[in-house]
C-alpha positions as CSV (number, residue, x, y, z in Angstrom):
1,X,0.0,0.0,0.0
2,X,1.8,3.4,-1.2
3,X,-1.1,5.8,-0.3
4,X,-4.6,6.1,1.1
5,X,-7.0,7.1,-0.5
6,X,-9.8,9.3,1.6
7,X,-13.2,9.7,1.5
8,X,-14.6,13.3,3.0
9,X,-18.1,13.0,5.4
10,X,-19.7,16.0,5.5
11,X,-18.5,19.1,3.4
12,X,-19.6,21.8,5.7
13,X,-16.7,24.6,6.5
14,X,-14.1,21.9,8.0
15,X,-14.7,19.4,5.1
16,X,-14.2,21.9,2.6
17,X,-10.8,23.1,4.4
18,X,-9.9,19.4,4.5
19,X,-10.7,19.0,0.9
20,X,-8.4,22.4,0.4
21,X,-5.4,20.7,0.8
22,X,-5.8,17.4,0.3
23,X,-6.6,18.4,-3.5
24,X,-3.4,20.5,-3.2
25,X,-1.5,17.2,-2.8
26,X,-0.2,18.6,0.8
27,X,-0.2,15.4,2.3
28,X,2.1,12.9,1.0
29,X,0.5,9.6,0.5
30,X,-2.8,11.0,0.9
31,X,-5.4,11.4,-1.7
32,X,-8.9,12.8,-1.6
33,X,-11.3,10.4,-4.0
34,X,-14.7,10.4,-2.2
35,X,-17.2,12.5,-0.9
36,X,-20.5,12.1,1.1
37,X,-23.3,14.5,1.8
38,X,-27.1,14.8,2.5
39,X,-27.1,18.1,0.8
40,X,-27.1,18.6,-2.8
41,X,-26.3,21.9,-2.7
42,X,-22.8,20.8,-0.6
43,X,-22.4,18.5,-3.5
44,X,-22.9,20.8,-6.8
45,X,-20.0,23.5,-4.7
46,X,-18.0,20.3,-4.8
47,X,-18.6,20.0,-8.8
48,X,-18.0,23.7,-9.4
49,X,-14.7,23.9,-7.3
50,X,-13.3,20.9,-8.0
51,X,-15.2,19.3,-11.2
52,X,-17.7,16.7,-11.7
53,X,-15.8,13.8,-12.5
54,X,-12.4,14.4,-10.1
55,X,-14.4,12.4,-6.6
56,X,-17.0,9.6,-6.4
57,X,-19.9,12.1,-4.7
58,X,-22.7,10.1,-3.0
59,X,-25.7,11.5,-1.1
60,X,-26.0,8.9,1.6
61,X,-23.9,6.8,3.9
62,X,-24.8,3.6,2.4
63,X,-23.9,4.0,-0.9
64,X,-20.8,5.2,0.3
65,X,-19.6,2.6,2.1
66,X,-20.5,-0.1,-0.1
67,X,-18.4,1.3,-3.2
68,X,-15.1,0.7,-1.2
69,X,-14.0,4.0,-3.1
70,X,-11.8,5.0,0.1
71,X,-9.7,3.6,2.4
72,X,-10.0,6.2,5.2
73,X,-12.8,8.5,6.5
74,X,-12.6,11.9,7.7
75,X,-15.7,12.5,9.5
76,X,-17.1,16.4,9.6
77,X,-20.5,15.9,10.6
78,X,-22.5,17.8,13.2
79,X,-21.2,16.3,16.9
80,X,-23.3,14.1,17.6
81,X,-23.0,12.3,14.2
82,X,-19.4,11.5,15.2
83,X,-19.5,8.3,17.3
84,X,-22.6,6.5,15.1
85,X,-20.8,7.2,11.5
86,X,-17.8,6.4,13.4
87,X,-18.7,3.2,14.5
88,X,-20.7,1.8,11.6
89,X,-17.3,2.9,9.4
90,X,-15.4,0.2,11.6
91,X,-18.0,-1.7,10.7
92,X,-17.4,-1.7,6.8
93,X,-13.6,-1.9,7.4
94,X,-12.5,1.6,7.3
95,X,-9.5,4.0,8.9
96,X,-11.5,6.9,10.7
97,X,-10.3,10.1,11.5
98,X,-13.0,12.1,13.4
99,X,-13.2,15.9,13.8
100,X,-13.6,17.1,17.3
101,X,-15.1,16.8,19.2
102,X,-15.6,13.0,19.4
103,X,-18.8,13.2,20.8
104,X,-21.2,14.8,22.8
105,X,-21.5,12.5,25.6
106,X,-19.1,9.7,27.1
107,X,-21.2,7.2,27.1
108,X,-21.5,7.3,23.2
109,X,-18.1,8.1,22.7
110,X,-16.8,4.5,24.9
111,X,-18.9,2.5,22.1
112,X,-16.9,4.2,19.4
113,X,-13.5,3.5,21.1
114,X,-14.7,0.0,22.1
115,X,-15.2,-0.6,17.9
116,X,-12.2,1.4,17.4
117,X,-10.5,-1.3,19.7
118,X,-12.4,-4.2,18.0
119,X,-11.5,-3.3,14.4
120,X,-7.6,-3.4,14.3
121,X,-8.5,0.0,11.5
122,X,-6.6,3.4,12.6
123,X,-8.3,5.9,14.4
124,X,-7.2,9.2,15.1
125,X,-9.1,12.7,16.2
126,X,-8.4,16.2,14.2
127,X,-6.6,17.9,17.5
128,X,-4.5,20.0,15.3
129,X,-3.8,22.0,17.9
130,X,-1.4,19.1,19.1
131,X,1.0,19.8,16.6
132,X,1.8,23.6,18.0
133,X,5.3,23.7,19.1
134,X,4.4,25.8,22.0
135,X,2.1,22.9,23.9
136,X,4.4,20.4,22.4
137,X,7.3,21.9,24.9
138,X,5.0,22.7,27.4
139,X,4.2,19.2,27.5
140,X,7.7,17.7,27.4
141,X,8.7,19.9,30.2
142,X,6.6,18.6,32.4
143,X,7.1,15.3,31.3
144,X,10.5,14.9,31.5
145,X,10.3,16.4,35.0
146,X,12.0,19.7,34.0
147,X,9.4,21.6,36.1
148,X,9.0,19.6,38.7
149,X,5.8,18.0,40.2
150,X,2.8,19.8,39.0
151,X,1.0,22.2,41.6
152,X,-1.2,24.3,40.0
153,X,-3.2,24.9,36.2
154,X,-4.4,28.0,34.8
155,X,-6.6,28.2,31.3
156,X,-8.1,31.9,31.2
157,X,-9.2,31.3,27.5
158,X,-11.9,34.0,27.2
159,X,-10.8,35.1,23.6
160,X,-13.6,33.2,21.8
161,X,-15.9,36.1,21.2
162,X,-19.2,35.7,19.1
163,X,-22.2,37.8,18.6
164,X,-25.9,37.0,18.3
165,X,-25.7,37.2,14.3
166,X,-23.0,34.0,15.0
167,X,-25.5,32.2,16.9
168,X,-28.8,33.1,14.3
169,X,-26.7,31.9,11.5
170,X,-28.1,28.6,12.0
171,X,-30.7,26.7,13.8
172,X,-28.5,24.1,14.8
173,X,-26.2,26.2,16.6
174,X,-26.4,26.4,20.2
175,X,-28.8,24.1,21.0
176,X,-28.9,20.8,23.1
177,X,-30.4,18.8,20.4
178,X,-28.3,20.2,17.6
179,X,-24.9,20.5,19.2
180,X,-25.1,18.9,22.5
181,X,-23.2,22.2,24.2
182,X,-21.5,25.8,24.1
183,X,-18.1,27.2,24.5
184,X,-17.2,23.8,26.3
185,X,-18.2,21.8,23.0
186,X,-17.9,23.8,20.5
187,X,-14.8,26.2,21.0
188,X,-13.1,24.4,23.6
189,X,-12.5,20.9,22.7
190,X,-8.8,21.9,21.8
191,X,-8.0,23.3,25.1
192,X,-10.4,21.0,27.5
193,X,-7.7,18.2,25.5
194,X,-4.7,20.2,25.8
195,X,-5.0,21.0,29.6
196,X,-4.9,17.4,30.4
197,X,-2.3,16.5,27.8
198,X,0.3,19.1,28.7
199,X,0.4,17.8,32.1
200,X,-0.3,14.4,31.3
201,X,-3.4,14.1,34.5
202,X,-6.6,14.1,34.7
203,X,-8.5,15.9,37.7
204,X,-9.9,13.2,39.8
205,X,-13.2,15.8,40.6
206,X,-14.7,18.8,39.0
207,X,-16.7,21.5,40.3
208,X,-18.1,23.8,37.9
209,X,-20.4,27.0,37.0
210,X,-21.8,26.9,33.5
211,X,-23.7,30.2,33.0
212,X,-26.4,29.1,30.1
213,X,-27.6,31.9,27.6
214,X,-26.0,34.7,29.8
215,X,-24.4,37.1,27.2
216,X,-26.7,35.8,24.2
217,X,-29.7,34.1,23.5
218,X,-29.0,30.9,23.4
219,X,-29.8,27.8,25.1
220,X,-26.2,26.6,26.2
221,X,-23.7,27.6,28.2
222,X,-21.7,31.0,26.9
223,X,-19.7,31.4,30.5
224,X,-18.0,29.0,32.4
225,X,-15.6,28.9,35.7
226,X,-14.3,25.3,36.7
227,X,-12.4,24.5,39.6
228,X,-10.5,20.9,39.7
229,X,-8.6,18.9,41.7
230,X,-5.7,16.2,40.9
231,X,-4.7,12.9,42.7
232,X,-1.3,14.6,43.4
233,X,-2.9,17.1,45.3
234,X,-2.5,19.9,42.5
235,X,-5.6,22.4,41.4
236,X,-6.6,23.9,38.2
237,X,-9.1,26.7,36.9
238,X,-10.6,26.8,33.5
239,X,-12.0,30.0,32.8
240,X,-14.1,30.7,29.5
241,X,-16.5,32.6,27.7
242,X,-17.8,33.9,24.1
243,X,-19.7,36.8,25.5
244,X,-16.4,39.3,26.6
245,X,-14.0,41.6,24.6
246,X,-11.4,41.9,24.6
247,X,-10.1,38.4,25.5
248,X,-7.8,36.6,27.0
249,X,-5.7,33.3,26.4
250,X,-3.2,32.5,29.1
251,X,-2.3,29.3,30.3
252,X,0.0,28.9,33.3
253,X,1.2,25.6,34.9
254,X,3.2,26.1,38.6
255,X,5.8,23.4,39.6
256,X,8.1,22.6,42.6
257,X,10.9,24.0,40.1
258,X,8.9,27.3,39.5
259,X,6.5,28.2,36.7
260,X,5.4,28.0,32.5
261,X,3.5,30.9,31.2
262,X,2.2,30.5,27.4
263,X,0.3,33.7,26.1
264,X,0.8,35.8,23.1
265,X,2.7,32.9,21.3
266,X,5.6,32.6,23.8
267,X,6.7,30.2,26.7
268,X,8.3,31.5,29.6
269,X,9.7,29.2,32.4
270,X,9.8,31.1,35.4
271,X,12.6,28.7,36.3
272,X,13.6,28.4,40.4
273,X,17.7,27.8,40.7
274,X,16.3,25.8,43.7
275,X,13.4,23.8,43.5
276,X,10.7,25.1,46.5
277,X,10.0,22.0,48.4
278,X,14.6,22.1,49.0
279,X,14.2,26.1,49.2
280,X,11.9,25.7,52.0
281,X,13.7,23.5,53.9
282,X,16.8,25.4,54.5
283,X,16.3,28.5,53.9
284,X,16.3,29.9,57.8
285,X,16.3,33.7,56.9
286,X,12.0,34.5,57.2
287,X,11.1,36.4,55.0
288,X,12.7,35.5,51.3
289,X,12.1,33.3,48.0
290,X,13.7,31.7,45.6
291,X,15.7,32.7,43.0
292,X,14.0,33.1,39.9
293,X,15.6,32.8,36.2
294,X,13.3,34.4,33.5
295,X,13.8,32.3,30.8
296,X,12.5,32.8,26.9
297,X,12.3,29.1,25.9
298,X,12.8,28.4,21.6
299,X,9.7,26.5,20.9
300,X,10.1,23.9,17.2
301,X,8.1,25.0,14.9
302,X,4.5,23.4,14.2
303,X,3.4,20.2,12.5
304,X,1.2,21.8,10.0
305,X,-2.0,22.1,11.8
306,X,-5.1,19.8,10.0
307,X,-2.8,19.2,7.7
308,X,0.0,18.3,10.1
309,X,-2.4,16.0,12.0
310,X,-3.8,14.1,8.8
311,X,-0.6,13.5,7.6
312,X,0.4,11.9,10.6
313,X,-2.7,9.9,10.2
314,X,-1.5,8.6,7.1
315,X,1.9,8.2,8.3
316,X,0.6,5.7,10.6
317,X,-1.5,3.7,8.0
318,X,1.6,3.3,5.8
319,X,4.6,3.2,8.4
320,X,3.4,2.8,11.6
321,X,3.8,5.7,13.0
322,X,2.3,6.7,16.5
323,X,-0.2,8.5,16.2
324,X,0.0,12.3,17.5
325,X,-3.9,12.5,18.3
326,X,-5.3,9.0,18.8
327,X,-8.7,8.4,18.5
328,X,-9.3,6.8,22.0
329,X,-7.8,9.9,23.3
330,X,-11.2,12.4,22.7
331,X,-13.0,10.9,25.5
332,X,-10.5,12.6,27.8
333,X,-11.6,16.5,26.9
334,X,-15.3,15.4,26.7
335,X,-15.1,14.4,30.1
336,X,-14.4,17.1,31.6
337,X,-16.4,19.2,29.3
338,X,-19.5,16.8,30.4
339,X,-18.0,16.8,34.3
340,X,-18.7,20.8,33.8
341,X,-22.0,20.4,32.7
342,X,-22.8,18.0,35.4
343,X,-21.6,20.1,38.8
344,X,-23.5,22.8,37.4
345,X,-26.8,20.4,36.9
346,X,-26.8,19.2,40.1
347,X,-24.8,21.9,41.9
348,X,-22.3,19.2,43.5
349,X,-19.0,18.3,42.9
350,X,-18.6,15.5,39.8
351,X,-16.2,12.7,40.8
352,X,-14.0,11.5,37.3
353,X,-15.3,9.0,35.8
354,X,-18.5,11.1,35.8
355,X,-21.8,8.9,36.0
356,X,-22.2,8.5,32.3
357,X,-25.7,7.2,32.9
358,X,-27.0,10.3,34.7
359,X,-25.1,12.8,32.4
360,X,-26.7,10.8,29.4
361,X,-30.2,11.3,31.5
362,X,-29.7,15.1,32.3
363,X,-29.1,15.5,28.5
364,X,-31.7,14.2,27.5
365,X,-34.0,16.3,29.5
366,X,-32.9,19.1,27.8
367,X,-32.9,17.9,24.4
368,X,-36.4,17.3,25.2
369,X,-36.9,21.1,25.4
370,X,-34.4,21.9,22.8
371,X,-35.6,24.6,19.8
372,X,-33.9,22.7,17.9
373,X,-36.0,19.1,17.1
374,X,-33.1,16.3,15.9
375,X,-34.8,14.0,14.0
376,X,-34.1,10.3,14.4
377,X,-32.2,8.9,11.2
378,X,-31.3,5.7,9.7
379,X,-27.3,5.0,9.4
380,X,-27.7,5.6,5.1
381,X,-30.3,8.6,5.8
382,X,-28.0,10.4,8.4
383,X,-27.1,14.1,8.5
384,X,-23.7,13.8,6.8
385,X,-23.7,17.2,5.9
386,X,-21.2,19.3,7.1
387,X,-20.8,21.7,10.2
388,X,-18.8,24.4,11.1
């Protein structure tokens, strides 16, 4: 096998950016030759961009499938489309790579990564973000021990502003039934994975304030504040919203040997010459602190985004190379996106793993009341048009 050959699901905004460079050839041993949607008008743009004879172009899932005109999937579906298209490509024998986020509950998402598991296919998740050289170091820094035991994590990501015109531009949007979630699902899957891959932990308990259609009229939550907690004894905030300007992204992450700042595309270590915990111990003087380096750490340069984390994908495929982004992996950030959800439901702390059977319930209570109806579908009659 000298290249894969990759069939596009759903050609909203993030399928058609997918499509942009895989027709440019940008990914070596990677080549776009089938696409899927529900909505003609997706597929005549396809015809007029790109031709009507360059892909195979089907209007359902089942035809799709059955022509074996790809080896891979990328799935771009609306969210909660990702696990069931997921799955039943398994099913048929196919890679998958899914866009974030994988799901919209955890419960859904463990039956994907059980298939995942049962299929022996690749799967891999589109956390592009993973390929940025500044959460790469951040993440070897603390994994290599250069900082010390964790203490503390700080996300202030507040910089995801958007107005009412954003949320009116489709019915979908912003809705339980139609997206499953706000900020936390729709603008924050990067970071919610980030924050626990940087430091390699999850928080063993979450509690949370979700603010729900407090800057806009919406149904979801446009405002959260999240406390957390980690086996090690460290603690972390999470602090976002689409409804302030201007914003802010800043991440900080405190260690025994001082602290890591990223923010306006730098990393700083705050590095101590003498780690606290020895510091503390005999230094006899009162009042005093460490000594304190300010130090501008060179971060590489970046895997190439999508395109960065696709090609990796097919990397893997052909010559086994680990995956950056593995599939399995998007259950992490959706748990604590869904641990959020949960503390503010029932105004309690949410021990991780969450109670995936209550979440699920809670959900579904306010789908119920959604203004947005989600129809039931049928695996070949399901909304494969695009999102985004």
């Amino acid at each position: 096998m000298d290249k894969v050959r990759i069939g596009i699901i759903g050609m909203g905004n993030m399928g058609k950016g997918h499509a942009g460079y895989l027709t440019k050839n940008e990914v070596k041993g990677g080549e776009l030759t089938a696409i899927v949607d529900t909505d003609p008008a997706r597929l005549d743009w396809v015809k007029e961009n790109y031709g009507p004879d360059r892909f195979q172009l089907f209007d359902n899932l089942e035809a799709f499938f059955a022509a074996r005109a790809c080896d891979a999937v990328l799935i771009c579906t609306p969210h909660y489309d990702h696990p069931p298209i997921a799955i039943e490509a398994f099913r048929h024998g196919y890679h998958v790579l899914v866009e974030k986020p994988a799901g919209v509950y955890t419960k859904q998402v463990r039956e994907m990564n059980e298939a995942a598991a049962k299929s022996n296919k690749a799967f891999g998740i589109m956390y592009n973000q993973r390929t940025n050289g500044l959460y790469q170091k951040l993440r070897d820094l603390v994994t290599s021990g250069e900082l010390g035991q964790v203490r503390r994590t700080n996300w202030i990501i507040t910089n995801w502003y958007r107005s009412q015109s954003y949320y009116d531009s489709g019915g979908w949007r912003a809705t339980w039934a139609g997206e499953g979630g706000g900020v936390l699902l729709n603008q924050d899957p990067h970071q919610l994975d980030l924050w626990q891959w940087t430091v390699d932990m999850m928080p063993k308990r979450v509690r949370a304030f979700c603010h729900f259609g407090k800057y806009r009229n919406i149904e979801v939550e446009d405002d959260v504040t999240a406390y957390v907690e980690y086996e090690n004894g460290a603690t972390g905030l999470f602090v976002t919203t689409t409804g302030e300007a201007p914003g802010t992204n800043r991440y900080e992450v405190s260690g025994d040997n001082g602290k890591i700042v990223i923010e306006d595309g730098k990393l700083t270590f705050w590095r101590l010459r003498v780690p606290e915990p020895q510091f503390n111990r005999e230094y006899k003087a009162g009042f005093g602190s460490p000594e304190c380096w300010k130090c501008e750490i060179p971060v590489p340069p970046g895997q190439g985004g999508h395109k960065g984390i696709t090609q990796n994908f097919v990397d893997h495929i052909l010559k086994g190379t680990p995956l950056l982004a593995p599939g399995e992996e998007g259950i992490k950030g959706l748990t604590l996106s869904n641990a959020m959800h949960l503390s503010t439901w029932t105004d309690n702390w949410v021990d991780l793993p969450i109670d995936e059977d209550l979440y699920y319930e809670k959900l579904q209570e306010r789908i119920a009341h959604s203004t947005f109806k989600k129809e039931v579908r049928q695996i070949g009659h399901m909304d494969v048009s695009g999102t985004h």
